[in-house]
PyMOL Python script that loads the backbone (N, CA, C, O; Angstrom):
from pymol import cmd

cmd.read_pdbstr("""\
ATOM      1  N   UNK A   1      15.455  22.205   3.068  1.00  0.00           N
ATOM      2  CA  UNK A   1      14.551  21.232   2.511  1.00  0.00           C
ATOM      3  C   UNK A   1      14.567  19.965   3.368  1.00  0.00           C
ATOM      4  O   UNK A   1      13.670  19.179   3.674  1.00  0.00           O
ATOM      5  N   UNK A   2      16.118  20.027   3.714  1.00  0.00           N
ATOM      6  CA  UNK A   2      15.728  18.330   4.794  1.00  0.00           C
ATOM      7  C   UNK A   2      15.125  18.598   6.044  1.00  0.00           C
ATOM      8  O   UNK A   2      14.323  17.801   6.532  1.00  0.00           O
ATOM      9  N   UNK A   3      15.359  19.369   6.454  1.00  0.00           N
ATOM     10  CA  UNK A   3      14.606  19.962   7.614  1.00  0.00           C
ATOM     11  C   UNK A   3      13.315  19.802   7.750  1.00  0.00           C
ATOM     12  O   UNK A   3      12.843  19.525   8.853  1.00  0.00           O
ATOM     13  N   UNK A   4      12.318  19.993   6.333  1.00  0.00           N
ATOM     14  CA  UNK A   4      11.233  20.545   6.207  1.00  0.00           C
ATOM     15  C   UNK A   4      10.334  19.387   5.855  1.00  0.00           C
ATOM     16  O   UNK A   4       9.104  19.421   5.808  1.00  0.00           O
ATOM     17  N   UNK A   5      11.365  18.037   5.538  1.00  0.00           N
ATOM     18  CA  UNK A   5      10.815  16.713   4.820  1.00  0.00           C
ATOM     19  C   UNK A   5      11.282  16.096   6.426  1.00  0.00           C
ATOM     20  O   UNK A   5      10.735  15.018   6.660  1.00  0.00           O
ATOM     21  N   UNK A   6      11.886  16.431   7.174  1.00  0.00           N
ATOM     22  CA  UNK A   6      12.560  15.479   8.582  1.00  0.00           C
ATOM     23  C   UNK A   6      11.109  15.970   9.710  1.00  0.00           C
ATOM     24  O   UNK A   6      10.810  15.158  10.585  1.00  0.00           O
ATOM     25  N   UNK A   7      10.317  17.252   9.610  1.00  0.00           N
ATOM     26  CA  UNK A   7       9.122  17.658  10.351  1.00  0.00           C
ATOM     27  C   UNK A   7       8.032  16.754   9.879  1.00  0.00           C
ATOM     28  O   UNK A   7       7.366  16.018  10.607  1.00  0.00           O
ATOM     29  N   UNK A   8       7.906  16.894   8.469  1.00  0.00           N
ATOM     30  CA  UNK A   8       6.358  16.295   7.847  1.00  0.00           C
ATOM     31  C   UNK A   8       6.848  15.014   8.263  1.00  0.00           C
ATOM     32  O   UNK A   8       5.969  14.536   8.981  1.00  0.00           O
ATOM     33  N   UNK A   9       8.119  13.967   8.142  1.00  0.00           N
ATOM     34  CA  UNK A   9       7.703  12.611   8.858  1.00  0.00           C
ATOM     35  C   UNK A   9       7.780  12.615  10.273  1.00  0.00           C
ATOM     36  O   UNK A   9       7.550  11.475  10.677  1.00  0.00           O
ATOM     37  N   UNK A  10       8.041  13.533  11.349  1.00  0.00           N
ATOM     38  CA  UNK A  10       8.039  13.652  12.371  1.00  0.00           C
ATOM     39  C   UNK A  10       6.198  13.726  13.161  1.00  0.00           C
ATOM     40  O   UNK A  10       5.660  13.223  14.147  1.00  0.00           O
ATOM     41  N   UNK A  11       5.796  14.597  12.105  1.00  0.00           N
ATOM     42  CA  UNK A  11       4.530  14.549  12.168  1.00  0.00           C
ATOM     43  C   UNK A  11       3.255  13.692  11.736  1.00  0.00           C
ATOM     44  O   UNK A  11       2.059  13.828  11.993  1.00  0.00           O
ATOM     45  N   UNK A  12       3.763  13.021  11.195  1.00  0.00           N
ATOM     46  CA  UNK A  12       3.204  11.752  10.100  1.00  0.00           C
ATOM     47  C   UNK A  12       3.449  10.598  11.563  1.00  0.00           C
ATOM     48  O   UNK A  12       2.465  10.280  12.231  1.00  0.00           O
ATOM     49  N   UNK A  13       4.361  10.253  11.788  1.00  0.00           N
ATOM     50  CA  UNK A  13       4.717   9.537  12.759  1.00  0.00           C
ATOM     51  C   UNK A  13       4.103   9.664  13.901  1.00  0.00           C
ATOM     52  O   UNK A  13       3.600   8.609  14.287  1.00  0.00           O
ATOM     53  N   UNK A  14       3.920  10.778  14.750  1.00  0.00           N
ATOM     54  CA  UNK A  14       3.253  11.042  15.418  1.00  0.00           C
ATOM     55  C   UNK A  14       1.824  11.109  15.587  1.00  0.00           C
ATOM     56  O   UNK A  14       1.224  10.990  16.655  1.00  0.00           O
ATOM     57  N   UNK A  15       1.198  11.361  14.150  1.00  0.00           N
ATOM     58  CA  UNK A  15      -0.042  10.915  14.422  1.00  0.00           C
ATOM     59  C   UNK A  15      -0.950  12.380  14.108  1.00  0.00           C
ATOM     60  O   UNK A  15      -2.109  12.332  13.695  1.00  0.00           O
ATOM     61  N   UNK A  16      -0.232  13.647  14.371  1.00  0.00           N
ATOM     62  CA  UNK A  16      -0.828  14.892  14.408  1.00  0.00           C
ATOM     63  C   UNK A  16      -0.922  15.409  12.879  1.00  0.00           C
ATOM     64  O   UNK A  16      -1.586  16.423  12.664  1.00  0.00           O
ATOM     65  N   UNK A  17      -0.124  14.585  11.557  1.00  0.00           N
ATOM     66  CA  UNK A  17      -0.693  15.079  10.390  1.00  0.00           C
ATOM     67  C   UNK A  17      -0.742  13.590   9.514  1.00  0.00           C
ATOM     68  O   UNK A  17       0.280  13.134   9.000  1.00  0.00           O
ATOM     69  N   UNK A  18      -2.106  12.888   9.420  1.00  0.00           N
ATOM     70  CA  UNK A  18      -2.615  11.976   8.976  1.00  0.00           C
ATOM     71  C   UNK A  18      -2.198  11.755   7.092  1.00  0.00           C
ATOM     72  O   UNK A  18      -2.550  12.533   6.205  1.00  0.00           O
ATOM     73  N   UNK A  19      -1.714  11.002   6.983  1.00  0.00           N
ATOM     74  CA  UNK A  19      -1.821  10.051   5.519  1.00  0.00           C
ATOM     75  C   UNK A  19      -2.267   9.407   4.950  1.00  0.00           C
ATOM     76  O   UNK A  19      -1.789   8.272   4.939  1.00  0.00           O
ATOM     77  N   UNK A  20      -3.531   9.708   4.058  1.00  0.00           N
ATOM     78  CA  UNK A  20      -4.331   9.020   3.701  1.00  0.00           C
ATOM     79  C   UNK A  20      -3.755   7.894   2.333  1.00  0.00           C
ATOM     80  O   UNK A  20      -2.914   8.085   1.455  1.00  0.00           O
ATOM     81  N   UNK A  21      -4.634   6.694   2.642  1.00  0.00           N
ATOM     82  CA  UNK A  21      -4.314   5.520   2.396  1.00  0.00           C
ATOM     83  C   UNK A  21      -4.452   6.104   0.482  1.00  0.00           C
ATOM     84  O   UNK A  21      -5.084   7.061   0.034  1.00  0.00           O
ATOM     85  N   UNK A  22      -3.731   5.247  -0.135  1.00  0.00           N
ATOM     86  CA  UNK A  22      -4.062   5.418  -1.565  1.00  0.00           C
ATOM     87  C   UNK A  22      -4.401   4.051  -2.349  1.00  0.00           C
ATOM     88  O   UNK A  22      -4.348   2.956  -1.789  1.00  0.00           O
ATOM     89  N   UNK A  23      -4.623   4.161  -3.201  1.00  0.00           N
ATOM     90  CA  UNK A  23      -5.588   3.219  -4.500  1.00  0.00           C
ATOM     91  C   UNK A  23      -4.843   3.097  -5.275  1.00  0.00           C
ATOM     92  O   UNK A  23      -4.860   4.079  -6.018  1.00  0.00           O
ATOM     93  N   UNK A  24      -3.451   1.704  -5.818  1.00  0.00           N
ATOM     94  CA  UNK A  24      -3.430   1.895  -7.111  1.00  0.00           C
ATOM     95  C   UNK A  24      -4.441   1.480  -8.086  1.00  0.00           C
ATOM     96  O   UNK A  24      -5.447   0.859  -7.743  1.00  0.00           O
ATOM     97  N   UNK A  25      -4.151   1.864  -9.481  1.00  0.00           N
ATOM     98  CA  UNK A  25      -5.163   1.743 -10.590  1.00  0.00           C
ATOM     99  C   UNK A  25      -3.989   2.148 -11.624  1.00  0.00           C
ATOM    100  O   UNK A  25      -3.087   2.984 -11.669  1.00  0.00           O
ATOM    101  N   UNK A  26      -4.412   1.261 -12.309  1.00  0.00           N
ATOM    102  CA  UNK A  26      -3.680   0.829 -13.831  1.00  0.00           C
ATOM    103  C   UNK A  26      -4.115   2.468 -14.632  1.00  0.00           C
ATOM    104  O   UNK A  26      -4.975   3.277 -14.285  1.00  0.00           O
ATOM    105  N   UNK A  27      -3.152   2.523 -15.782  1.00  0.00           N
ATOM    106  CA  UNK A  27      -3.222   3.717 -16.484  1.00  0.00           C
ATOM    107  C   UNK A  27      -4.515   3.514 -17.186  1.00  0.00           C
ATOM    108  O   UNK A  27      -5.232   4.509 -17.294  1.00  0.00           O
ATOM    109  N   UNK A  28      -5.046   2.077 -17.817  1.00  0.00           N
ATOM    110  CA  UNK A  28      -5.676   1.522 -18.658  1.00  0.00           C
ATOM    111  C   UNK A  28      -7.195   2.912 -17.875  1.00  0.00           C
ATOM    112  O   UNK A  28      -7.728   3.887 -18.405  1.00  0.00           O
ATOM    113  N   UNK A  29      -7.311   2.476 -16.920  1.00  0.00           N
ATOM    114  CA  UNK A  29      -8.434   2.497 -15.945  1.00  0.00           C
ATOM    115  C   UNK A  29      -8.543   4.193 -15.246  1.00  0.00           C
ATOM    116  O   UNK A  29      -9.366   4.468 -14.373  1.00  0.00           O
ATOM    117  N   UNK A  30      -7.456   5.311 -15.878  1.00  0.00           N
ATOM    118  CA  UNK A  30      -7.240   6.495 -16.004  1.00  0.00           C
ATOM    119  C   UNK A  30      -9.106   7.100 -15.443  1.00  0.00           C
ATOM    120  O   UNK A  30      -9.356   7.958 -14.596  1.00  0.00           O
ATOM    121  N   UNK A  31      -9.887   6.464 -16.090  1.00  0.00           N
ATOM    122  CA  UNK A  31     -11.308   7.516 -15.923  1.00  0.00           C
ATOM    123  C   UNK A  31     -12.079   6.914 -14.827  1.00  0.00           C
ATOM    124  O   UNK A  31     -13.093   7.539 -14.514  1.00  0.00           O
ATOM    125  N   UNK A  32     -11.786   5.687 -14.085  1.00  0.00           N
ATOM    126  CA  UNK A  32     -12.214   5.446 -12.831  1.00  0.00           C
ATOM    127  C   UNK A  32     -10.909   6.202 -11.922  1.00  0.00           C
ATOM    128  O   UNK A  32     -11.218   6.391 -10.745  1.00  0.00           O
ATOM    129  N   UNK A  33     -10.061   6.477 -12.155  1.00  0.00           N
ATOM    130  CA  UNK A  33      -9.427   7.326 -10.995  1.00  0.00           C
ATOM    131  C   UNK A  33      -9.876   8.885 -10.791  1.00  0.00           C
ATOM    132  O   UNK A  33     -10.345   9.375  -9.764  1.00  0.00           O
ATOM    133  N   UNK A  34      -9.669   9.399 -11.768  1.00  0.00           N
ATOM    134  CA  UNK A  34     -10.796  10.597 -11.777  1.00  0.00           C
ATOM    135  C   UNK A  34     -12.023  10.611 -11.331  1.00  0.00           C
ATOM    136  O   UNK A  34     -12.542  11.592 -10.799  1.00  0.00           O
ATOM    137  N   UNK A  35     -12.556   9.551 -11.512  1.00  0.00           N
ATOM    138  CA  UNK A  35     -14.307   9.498 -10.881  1.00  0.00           C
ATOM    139  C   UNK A  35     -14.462   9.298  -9.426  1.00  0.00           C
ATOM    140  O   UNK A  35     -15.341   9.758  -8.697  1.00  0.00           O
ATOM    141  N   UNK A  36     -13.063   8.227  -8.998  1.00  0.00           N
ATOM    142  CA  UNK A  36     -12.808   8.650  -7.944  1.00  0.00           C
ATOM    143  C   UNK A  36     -11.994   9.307  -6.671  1.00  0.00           C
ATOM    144  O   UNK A  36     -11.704   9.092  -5.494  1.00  0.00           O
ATOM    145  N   UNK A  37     -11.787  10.506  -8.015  1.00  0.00           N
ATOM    146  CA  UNK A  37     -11.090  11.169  -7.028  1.00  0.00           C
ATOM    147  C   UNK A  37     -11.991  12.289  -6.426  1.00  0.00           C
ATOM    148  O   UNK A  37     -11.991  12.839  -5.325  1.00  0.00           O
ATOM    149  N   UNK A  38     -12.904  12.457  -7.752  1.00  0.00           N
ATOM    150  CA  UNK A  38     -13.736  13.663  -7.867  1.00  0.00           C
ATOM    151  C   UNK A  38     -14.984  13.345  -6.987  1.00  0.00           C
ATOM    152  O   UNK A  38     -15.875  14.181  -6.833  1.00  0.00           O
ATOM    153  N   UNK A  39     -15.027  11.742  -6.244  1.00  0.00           N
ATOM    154  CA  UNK A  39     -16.264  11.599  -4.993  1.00  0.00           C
ATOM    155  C   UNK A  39     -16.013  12.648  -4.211  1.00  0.00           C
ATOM    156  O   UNK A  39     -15.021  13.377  -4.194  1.00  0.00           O
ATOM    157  N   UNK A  40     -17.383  12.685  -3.299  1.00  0.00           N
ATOM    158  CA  UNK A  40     -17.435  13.537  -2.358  1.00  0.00           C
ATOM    159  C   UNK A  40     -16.805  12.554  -1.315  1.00  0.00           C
ATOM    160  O   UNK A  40     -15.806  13.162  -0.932  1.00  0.00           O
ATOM    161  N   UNK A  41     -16.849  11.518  -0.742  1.00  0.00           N
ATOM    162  CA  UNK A  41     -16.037   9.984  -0.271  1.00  0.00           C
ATOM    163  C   UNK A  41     -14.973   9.629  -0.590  1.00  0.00           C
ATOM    164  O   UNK A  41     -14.336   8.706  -0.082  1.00  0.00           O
ATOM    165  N   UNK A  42     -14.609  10.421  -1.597  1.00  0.00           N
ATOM    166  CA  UNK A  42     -12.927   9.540  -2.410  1.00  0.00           C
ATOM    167  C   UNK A  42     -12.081   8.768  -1.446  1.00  0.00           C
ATOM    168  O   UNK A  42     -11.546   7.737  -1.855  1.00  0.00           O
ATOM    169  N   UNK A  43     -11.840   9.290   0.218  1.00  0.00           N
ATOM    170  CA  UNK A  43     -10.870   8.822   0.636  1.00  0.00           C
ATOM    171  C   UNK A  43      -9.466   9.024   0.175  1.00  0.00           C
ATOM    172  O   UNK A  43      -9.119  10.117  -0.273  1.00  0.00           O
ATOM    173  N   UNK A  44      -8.494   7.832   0.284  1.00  0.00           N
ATOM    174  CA  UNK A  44      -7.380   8.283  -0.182  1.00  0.00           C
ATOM    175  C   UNK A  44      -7.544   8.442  -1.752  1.00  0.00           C
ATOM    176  O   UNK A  44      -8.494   8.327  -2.526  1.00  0.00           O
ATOM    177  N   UNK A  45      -6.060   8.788  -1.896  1.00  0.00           N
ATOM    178  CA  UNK A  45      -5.786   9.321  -3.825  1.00  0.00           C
ATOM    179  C   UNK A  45      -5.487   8.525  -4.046  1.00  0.00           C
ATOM    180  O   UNK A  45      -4.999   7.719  -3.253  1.00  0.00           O
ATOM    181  N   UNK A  46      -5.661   8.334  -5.449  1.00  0.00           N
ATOM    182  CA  UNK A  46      -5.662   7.567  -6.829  1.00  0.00           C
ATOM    183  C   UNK A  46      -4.105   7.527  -7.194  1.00  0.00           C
ATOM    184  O   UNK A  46      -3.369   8.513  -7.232  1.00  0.00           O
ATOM    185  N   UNK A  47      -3.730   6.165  -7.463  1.00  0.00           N
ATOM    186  CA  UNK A  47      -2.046   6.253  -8.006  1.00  0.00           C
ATOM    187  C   UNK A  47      -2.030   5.474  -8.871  1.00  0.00           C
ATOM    188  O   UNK A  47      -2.295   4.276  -8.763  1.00  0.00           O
ATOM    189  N   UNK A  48      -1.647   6.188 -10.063  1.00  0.00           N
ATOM    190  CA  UNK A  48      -1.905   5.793 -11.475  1.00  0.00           C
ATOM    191  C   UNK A  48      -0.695   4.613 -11.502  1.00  0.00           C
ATOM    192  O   UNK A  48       0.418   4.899 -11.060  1.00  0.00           O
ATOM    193  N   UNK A  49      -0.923   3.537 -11.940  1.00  0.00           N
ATOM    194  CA  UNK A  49       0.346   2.327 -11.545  1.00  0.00           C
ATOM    195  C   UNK A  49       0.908   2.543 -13.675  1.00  0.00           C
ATOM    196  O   UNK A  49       0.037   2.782 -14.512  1.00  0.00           O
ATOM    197  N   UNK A  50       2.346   2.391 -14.051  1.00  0.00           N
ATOM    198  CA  UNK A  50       2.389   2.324 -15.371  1.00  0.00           C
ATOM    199  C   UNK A  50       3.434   1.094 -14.846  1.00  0.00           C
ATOM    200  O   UNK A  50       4.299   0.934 -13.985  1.00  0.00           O
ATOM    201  N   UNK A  51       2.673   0.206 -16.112  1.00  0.00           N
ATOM    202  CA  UNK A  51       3.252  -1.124 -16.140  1.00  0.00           C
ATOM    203  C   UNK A  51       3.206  -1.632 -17.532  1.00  0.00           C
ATOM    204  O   UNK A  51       2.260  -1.575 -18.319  1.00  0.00           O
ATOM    205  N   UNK A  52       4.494  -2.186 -17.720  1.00  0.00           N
ATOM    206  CA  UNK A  52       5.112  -2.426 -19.268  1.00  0.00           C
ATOM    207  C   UNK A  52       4.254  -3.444 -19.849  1.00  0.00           C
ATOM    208  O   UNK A  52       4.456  -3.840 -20.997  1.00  0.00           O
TER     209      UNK A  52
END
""", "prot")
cmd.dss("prot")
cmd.show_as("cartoon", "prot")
cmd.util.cbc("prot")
cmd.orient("prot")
């Protein structure tokens, strides 16, 4: 497993497997993350933020 998590940032780093940027969004706001996740544009993913 470390092996396999020590490649994907080897590759991340390098440039040859890209990380797309993400969006937080409040839990409140749950059905604009879906709406945009489900664009044909979404870009990066949706990260549901939970805050007390």
């Amino acid at each position: 497993m470390a092996a396999a998590i020590d490649r994907t940032v080897q590759l991340a780093d390098s440039g040859a497997l890209l990380v797309p940027e993400s969006q937080p969004i409040a839990l409140e706001k749950c059905s604009e993350a879906v709406y945009l996740a489900e664009g044909a544009e979404h870009g990066g993913k949706s990260l549901l933020v939970l805050e007390p």
